[in-house]
N, C-alpha and C positions, 0 to 999 in steps of 0.2 A: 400331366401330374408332376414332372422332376420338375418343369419350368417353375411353378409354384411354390416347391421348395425350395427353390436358389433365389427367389424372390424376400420368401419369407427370412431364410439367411442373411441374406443382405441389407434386409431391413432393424432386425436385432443387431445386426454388429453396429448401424447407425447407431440405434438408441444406447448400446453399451460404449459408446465412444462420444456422443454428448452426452451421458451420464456421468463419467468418470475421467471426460479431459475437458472438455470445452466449459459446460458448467462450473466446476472448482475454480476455471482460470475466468469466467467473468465473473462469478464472485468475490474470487479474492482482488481482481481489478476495483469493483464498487466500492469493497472495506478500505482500500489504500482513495478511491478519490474519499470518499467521507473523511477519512484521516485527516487528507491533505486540507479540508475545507474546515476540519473542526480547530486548525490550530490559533492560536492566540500570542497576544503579544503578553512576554512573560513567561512561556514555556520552558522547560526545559527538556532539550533534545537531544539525539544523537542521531549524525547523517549514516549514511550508507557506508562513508570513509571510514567512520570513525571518531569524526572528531566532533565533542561534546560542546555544546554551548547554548545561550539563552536566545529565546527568539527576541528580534529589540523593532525591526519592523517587518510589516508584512506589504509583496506585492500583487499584485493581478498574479504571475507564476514562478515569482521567487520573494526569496524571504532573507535578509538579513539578521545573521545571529551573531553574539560575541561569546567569542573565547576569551580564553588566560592573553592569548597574544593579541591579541584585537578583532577586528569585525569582520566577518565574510559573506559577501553577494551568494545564495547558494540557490536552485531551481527548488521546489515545493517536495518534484518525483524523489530528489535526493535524501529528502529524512526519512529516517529508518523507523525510529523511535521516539516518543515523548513521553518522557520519564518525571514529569511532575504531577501526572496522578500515581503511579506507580510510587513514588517517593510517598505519595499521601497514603498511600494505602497501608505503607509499613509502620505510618507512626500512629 
């Protein structure tokens, strides 16, 4: 009889630990590729860095955007944000 209760133990800590770690992080993995695939040329973004700029082309797994100072090769994983529907939303 205890064998079955250390069994049943250890089978709930499984499902509270893909419940509440594994889960959350392949989901929020998904929303960040969709992200990455829904971007457009014309966007306006902000990488990981910081630094603000327009998407002007897109590659297989990076993206060229221009800044105020000119243009930068950056990887897809790197943008943070795209702040041209957000901009829409306010006006």
């Amino acid at each position: 009889m205890g064998n079955y209760t250390l069994y049943i133990q250890l089978g709930l800590m499984a499902v509270i630990v893909y419940l509440f770690m594994i889960r959350p992080q392949q989901k929020r993995a998904k929303n960040e590729k969709e992200f990455e695939s829904s971007l457009k040329v014309g966007d306006k973004i902000i990488t990981k860095s910081g630094f603000h700029g327009k998407v002007v082309e897109l590659g297989e797994t990076s993206v060229i955007i221009e800044t105020m100072s000119g243009k930068l090769k950056i990887e897809r994983s790197a943008i943070s944000l795209e702040m041209s529907s957000a901009l829409n939303k306010k006006a």
